[in-house]
C-alpha positions as CSV (number, residue, x, y, z in Angstrom):
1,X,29.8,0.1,-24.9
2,X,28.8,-4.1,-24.9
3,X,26.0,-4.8,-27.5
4,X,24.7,-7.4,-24.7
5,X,24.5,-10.2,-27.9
6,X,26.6,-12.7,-25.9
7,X,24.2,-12.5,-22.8
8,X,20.9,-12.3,-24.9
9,X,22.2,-15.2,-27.2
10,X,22.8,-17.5,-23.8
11,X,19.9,-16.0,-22.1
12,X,17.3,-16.8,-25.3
13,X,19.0,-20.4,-25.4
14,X,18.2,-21.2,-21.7
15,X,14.8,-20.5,-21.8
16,X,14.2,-22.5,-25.0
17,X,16.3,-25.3,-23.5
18,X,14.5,-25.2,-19.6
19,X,11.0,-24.5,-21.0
20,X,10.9,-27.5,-23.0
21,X,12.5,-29.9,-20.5
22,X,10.5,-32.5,-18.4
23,X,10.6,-32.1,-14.9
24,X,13.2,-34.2,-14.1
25,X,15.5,-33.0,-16.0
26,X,14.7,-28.8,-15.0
27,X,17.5,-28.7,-12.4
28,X,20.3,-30.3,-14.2
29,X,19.6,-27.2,-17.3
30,X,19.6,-24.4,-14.9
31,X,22.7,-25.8,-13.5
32,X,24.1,-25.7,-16.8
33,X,23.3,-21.7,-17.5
34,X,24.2,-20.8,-14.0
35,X,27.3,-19.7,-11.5
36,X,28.0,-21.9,-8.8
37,X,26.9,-18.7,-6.6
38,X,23.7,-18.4,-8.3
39,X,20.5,-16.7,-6.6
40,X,17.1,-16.6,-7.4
41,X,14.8,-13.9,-6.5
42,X,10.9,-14.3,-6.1
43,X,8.0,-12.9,-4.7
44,X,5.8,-13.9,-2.2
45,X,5.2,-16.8,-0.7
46,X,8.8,-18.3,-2.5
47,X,11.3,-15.4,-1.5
48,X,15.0,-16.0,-2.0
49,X,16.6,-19.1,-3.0
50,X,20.4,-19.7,-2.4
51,X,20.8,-22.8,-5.3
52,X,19.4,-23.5,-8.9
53,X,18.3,-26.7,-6.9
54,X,15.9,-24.7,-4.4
55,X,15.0,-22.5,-7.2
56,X,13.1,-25.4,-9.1
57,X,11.6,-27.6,-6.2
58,X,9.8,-24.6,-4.7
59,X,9.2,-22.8,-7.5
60,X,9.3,-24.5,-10.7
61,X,8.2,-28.1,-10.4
62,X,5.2,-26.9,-8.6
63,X,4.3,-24.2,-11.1
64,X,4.8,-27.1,-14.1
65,X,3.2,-29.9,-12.4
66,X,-0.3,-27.5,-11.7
67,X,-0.4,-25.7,-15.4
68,X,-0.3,-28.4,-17.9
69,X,1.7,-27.9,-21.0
70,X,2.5,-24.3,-19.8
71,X,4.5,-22.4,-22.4
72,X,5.9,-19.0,-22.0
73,X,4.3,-16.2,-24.4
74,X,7.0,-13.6,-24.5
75,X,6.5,-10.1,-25.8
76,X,9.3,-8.0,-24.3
77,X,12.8,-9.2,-24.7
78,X,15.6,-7.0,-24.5
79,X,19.1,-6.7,-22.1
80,X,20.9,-3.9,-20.8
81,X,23.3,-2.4,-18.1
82,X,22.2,-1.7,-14.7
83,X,23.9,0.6,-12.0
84,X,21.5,0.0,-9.3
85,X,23.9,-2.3,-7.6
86,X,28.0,-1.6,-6.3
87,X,28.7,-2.1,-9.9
88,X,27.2,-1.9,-13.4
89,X,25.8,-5.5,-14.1
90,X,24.3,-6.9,-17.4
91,X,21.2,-8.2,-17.2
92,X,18.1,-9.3,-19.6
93,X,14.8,-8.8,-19.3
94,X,11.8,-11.2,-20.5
95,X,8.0,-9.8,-19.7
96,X,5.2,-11.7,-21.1
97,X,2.5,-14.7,-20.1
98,X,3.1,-18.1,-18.6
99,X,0.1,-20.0,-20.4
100,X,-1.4,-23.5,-19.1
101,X,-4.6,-25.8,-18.7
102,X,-5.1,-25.1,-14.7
103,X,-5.7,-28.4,-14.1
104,X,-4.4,-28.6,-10.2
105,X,-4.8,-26.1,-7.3
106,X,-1.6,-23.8,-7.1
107,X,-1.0,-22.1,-3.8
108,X,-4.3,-22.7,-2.5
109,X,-6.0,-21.4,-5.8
110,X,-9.0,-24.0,-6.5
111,X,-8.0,-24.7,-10.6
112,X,-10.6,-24.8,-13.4
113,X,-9.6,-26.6,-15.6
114,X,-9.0,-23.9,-18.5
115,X,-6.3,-22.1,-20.0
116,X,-4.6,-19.4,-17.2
117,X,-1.9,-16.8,-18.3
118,X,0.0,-15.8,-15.4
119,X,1.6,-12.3,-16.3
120,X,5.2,-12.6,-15.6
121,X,8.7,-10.8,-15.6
122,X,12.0,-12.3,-15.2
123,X,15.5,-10.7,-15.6
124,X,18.9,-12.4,-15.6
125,X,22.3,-10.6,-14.3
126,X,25.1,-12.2,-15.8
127,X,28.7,-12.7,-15.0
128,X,30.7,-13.4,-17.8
129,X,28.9,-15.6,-19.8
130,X,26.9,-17.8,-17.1
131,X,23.4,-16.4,-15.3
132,X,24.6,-15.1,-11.6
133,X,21.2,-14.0,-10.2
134,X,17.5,-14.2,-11.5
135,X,14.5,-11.9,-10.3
136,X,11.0,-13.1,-11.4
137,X,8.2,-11.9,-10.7
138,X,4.2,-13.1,-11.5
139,X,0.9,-12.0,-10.5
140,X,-0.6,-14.0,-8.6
141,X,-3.6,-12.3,-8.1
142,X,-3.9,-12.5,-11.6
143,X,-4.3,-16.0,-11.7
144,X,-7.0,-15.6,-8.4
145,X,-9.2,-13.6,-10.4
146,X,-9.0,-15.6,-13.6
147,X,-10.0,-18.9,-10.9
148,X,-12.9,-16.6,-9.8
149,X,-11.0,-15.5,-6.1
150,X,-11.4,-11.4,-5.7
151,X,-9.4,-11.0,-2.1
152,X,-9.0,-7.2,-3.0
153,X,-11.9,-4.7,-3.1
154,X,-13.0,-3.8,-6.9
155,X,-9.9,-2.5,-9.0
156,X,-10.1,0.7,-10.3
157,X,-9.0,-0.1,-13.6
158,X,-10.2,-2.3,-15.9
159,X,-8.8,-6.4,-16.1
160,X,-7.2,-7.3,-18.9
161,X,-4.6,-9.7,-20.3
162,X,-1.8,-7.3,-21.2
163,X,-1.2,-7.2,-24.7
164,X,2.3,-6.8,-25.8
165,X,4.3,-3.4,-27.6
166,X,1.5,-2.1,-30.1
167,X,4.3,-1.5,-32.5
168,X,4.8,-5.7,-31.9
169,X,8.8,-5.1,-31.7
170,X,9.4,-6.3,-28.4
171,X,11.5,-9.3,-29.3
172,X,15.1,-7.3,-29.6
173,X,17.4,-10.0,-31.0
174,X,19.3,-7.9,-32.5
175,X,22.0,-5.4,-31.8
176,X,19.9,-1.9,-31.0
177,X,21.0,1.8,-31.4
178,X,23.1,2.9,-28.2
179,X,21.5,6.7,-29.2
180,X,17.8,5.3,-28.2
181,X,18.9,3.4,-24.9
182,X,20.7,6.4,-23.7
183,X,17.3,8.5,-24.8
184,X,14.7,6.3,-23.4
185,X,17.1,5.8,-20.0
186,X,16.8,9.7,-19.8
187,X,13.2,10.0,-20.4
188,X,13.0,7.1,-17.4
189,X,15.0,9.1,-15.1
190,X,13.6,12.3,-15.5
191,X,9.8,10.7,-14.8
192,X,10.6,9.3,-12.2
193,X,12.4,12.1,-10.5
194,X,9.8,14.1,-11.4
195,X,7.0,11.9,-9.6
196,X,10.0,12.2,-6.6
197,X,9.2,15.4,-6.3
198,X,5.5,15.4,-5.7
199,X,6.6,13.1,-2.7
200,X,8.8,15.4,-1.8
201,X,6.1,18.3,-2.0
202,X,3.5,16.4,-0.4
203,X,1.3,16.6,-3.4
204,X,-1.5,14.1,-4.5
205,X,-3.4,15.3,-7.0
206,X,-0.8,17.0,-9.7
207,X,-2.7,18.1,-12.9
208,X,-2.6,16.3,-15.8
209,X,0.0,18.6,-17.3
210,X,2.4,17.4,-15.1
211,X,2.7,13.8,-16.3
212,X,2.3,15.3,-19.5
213,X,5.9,16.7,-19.8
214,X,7.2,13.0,-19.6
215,X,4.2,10.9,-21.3
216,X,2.4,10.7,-24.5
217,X,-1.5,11.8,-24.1
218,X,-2.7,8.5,-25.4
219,X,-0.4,6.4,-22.9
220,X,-1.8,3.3,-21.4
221,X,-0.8,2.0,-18.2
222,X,-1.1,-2.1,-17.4
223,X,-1.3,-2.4,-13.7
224,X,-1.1,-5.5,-11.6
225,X,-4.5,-7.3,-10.8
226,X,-5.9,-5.3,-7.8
227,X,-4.9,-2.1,-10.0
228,X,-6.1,-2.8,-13.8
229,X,-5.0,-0.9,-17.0
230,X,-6.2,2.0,-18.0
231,X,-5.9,4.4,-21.0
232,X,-4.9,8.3,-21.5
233,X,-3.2,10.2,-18.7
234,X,-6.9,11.6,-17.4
235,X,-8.4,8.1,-16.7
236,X,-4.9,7.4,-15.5
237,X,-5.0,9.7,-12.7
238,X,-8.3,8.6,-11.9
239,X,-8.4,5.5,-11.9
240,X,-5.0,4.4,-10.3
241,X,-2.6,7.8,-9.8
242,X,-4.8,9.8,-7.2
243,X,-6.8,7.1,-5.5
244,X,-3.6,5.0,-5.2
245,X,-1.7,8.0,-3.4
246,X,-4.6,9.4,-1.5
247,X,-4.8,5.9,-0.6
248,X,-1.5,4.9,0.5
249,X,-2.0,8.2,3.4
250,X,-5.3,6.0,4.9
């Protein structure tokens, strides 16, 4: 079983090294971390990207050059094994806040002027010790709202700016049990095959019971913007888990 220390080690490194260089200079250090192959996945409007070079003209450089001084706040670090692909990959994960002055408009976004976190999470498949593929997502919406745009009708949660682990561990540097991967993997699984089977049995409105065999009472759940947070598995259920379902039918 790999303790992941090489890939976290290089994967810590490169963001340190490509957050803190100046535009110019953002290509040549993501060249440096990456495969020849490398691929970068995004979101809407920036989709896939088939170089490091592509990756940073339509995605970076903009992003840098409308958020002054933007810094990443991370709060989640961690790496892993994955066997949703052919074969089990390594990859990190980084979840947190880009934070900037908003001081030009971004995607059609009017800026303000004031600081902007744009919730974000980015995760890093490696091969060997060199970054293969990258998946990053951000919410955009999130930075709409905070600019005083609502496209969406009201959320049903509330809007925050997501707070990090409440334990404030989320940074893990260090080598971590095997034992508690393995547990919390399980515990994934089994939720999610568990809300599979409500699909499966065409039911919207399971009682609270229900999520209750795979999550703590006093869970809280951190949405997207157009969804919200909430807190406890009651509000939970209603305020994203039964309208979003009873939703998604029309």
């Amino acid at each position: 079983m790999p303790d992941f220390q090489s890939q976290k080690a290089t994967a810590w490194s490169f963001m340190q090294d490509f957050d803190g260089a100046p535009l110019d200079e953002l290509t040549d250090v993501l060249i440096s971390y990456t495969t020849p192959t490398f691929h970068w996945r995004g979101m809407h409007p920036f989709y896939e990207k088939e170089t490091a070079e592509e990756a940073v003209q339509h995605f970076w450089q903009p992003l840098k050059q409308c958020f002054a001084r933007l810094q990443r706040r991370q709060d989640i670090f961690f790496a892993g094994e994955s066997e949703c692909m052919s074969e089990t990959a390594i990859w990190t994960c980084s979840m947190g806040h880009f934070a900037g002055l908003f001081d030009a408009d971004w995607l059609g976004i009017p800026s303000t002027g004031k600081l902007t976190f744009i919730p974000y999470a980015e995760f890093h498949r490696f091969d060997g010790e060199k970054i293969a593929e990258t998946a990053l997502f951000v919410d955009l919406m999130s930075v709409m709202a905070q600019a005083g745009q609502h496209p969406l009708p009201p959320q049903t949660g509330a809007f925050v700016i997501q707070p990090g682990p409440h334990t404030h561990d989320g940074i893990l540097l260090d080598p971590q049990p095997v034992e508690e991967g393995q547990k919390t993997m399980a515990l994934c699984e089994a939720m999610a095959k568990r809300l599979d089977s409500l699909n499966k049995a065409d039911l919207d409105n399971c009682p609270p019971e229900f999520l209750a065999k795979d999550w703590a009472d006093d869970m809280l759940w951190y949405g997207p913007t157009g969804i919200g947070a909430t807190y406890t598995i009651e509000r939970y259920q209603m305020q994203h888990q039964h309208p979003f379902r009873q939703n998604l039918r029309g």
